[in-house]
C-alpha positions as YAML, in Angstrom:
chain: A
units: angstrom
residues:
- id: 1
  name: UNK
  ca: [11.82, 1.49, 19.92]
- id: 2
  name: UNK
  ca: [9.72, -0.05, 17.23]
- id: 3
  name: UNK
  ca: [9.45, -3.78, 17.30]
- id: 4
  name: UNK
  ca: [12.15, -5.29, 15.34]
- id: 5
  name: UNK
  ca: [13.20, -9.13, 15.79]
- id: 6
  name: UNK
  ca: [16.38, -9.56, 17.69]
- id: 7
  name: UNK
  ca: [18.70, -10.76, 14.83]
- id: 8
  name: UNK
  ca: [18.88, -7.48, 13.51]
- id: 9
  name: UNK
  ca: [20.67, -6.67, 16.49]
- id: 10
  name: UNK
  ca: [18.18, -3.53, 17.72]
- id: 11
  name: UNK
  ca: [18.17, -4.72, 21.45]
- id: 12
  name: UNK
  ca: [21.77, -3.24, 21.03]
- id: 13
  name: UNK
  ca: [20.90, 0.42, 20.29]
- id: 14
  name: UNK
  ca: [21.97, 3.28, 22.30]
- id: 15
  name: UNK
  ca: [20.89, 6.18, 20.21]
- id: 16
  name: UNK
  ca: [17.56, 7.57, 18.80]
- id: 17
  name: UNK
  ca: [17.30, 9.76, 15.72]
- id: 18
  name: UNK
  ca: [16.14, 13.23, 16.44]
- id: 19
  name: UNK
  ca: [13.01, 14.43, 15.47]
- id: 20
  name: UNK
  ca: [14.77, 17.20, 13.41]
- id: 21
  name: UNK
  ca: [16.23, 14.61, 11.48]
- id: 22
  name: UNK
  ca: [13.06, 13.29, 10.05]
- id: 23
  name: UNK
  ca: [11.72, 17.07, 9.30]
- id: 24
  name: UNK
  ca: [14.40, 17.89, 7.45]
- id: 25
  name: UNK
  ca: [14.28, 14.95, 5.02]
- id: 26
  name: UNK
  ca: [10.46, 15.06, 5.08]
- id: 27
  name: UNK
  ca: [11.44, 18.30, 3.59]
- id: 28
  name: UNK
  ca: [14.86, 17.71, 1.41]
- id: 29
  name: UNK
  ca: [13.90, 14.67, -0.39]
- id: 30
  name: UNK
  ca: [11.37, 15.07, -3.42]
- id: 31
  name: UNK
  ca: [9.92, 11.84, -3.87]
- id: 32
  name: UNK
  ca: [8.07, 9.87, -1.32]
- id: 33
  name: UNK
  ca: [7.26, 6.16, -2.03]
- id: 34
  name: UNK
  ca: [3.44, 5.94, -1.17]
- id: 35
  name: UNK
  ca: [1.84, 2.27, -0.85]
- id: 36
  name: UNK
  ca: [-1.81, 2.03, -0.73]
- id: 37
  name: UNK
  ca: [-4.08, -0.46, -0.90]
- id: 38
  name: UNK
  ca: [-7.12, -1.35, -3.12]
- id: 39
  name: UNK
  ca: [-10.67, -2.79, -2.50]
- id: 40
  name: UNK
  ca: [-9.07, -5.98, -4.21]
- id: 41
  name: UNK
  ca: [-6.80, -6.27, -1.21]
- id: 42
  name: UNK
  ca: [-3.65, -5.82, -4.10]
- id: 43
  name: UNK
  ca: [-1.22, -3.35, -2.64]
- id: 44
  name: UNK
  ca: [0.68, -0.69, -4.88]
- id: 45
  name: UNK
  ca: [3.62, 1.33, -4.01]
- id: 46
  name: UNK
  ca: [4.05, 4.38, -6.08]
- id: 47
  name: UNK
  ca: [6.85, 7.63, -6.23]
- id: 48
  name: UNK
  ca: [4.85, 11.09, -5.64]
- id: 49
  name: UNK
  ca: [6.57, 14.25, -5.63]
- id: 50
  name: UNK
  ca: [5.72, 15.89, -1.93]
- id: 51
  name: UNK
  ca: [6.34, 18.07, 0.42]
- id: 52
  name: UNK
  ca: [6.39, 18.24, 3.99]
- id: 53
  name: UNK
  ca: [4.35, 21.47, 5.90]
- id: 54
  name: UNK
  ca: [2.95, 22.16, 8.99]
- id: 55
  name: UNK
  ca: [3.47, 18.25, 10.55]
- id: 56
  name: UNK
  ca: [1.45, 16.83, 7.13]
- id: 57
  name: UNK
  ca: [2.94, 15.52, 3.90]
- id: 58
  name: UNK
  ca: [1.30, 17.00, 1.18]
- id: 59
  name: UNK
  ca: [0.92, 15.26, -2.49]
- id: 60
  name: UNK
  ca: [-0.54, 15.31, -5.59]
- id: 61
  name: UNK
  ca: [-2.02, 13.23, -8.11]
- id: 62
  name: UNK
  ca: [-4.92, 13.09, -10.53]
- id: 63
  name: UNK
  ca: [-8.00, 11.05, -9.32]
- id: 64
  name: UNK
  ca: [-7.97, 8.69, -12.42]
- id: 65
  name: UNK
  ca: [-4.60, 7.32, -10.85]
- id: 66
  name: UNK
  ca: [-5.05, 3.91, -9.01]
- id: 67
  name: UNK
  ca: [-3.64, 5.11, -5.55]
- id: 68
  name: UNK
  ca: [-5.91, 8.09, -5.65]
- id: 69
  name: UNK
  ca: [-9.06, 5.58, -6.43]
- id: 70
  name: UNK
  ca: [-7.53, 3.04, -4.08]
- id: 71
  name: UNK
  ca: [-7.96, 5.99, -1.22]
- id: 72
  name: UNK
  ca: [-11.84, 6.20, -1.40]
- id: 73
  name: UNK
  ca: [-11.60, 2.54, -0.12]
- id: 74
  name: UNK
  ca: [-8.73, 2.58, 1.86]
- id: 75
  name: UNK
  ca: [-7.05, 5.97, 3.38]
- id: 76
  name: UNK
  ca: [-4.45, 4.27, 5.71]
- id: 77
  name: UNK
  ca: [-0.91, 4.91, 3.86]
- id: 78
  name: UNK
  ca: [2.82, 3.98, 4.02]
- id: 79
  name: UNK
  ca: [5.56, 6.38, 3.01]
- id: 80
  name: UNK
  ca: [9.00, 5.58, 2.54]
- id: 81
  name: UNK
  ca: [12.01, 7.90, 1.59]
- id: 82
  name: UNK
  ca: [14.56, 6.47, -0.87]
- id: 83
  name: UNK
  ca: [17.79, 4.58, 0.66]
- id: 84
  name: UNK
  ca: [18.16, 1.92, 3.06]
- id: 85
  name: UNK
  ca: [21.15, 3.62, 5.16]
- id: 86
  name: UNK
  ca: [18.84, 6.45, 6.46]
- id: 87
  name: UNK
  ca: [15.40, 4.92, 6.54]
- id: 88
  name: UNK
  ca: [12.24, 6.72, 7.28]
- id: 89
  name: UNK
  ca: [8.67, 4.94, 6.93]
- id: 90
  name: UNK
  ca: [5.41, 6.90, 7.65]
- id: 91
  name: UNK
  ca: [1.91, 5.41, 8.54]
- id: 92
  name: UNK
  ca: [-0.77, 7.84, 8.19]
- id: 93
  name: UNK
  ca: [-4.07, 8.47, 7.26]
- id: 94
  name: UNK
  ca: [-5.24, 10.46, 4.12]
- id: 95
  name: UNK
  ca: [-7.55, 13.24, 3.58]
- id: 96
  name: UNK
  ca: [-8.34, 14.61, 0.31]
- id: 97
  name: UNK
  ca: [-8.90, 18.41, 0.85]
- id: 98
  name: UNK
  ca: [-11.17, 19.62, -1.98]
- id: 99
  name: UNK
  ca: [-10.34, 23.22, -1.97]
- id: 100
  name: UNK
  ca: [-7.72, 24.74, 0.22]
- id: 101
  name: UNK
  ca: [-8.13, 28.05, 2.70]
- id: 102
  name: UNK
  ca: [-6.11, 30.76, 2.05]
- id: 103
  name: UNK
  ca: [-4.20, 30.45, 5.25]
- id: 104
  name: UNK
  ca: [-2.63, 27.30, 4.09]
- id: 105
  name: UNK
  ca: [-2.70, 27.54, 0.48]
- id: 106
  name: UNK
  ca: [-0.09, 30.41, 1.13]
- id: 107
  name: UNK
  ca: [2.26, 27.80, 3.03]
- id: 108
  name: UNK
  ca: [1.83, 25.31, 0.57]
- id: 109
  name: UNK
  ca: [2.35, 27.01, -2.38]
- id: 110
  name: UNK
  ca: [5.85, 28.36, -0.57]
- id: 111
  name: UNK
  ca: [6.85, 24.83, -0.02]
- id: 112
  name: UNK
  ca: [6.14, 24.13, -3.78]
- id: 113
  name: UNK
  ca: [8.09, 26.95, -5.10]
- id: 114
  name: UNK
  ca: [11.38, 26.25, -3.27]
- id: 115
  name: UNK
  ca: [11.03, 22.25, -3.86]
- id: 116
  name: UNK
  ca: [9.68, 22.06, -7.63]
- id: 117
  name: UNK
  ca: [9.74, 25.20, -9.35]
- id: 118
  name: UNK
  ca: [9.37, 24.14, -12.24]
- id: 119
  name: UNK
  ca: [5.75, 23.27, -11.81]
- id: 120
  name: UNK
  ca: [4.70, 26.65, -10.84]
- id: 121
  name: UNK
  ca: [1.82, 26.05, -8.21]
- id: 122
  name: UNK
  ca: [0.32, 29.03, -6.63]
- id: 123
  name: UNK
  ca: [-1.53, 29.70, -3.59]
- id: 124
  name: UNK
  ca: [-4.98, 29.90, -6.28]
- id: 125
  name: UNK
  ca: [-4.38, 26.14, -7.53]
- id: 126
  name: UNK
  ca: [-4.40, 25.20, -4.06]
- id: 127
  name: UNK
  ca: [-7.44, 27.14, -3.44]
- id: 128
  name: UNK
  ca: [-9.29, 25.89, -6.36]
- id: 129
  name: UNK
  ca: [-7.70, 22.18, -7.09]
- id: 130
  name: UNK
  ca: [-7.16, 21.12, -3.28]
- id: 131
  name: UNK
  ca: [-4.30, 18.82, -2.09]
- id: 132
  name: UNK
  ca: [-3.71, 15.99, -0.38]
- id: 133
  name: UNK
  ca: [-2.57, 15.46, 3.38]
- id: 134
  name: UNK
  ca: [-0.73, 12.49, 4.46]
- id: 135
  name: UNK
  ca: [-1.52, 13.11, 8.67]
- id: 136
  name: UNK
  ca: [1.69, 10.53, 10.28]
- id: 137
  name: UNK
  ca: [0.41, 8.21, 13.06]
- id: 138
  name: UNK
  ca: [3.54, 6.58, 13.49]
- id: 139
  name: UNK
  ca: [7.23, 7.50, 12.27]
- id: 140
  name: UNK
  ca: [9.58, 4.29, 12.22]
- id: 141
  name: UNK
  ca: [13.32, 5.68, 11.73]
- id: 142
  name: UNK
  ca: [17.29, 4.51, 11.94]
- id: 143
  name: UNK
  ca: [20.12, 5.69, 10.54]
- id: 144
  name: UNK
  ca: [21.83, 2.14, 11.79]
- id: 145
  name: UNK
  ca: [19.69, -0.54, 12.73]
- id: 146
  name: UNK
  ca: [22.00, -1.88, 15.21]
- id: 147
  name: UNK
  ca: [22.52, 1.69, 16.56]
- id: 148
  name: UNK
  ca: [19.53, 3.99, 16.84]
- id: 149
  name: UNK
  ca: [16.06, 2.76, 15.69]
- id: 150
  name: UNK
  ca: [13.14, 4.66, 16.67]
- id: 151
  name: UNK
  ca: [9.32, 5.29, 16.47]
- id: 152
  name: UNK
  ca: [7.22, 8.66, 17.22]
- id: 153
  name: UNK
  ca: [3.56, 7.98, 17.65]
- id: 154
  name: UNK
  ca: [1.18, 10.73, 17.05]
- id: 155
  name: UNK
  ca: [-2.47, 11.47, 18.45]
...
């Protein structure tokens, strides 16, 4: 259980959410809420289209963008899905892949097609623009508070 003060009423809970849970809205949702922090200690929370492959969130986003500058300071991230009844916070660690292999730019460029077609990535961007991967540490979900919070922890 993740550490959450007793008047929320989480020394109540039963129930855990399934792993499965969090995959498939790591993969269904669009937009991931990603707060960094800068060398100035000011935090910034920003929406970023992603996707979810292979156990990493993947993103984009130009390096003239503040939470792409505030990264070669600070990798550690926090995610968050949209909506407070089904709530799903990542901590992870970022690492800015300059060019992508063939053996995942293939994967990645899948993902991208069924999520956002309209952008039209192919497995060659990856390969020559690179991506993003958000690797989790730690998962914090609930679908009630009350009912079934949880963490994963990863190596």
């Amino acid at each position: 259980r993740p550490a959450i003060p007793p008047e929320y009423g989480a020394a109540k809970a039963s129930e855990y959410v399934e792993w499965g849970h969090v995959e498939d809205r790591l993969t269904r949702d669009r937009v991931y809420w990603i707060a960094t922090v800068g060398s100035d200690g000011r935090p910034s929370v920003r929406p970023v289209d992603g996707m979810y492959v292979d156990g990493a969130l993947w993103v984009g986003g130009s390096p003239a963008t503040r939470w792409i500058r505030d990264l070669a300071t600070n990798p550690h991230v926090a995610v968050h899905l949209d909506g407070v009844d089904d709530v799903i916070i990542v901590e992870g660690v970022v690492e800015i892949l300059e060019t992508v292999e063939a053996d995942l730019a293939e994967p990645l460029a899948a993902a991208s097609k069924a999520k956002f077609p309209e952008y039209g990535v192919t497995a060659a961007v990856y390969r020559k623009r690179g991506a993003i991967a958000i690797r989790p540490a730690s998962v914090v979900s609930w679908t009630h508070i009350a009912k079934d919070p949880t963490r994963f922890r990863f190596g």
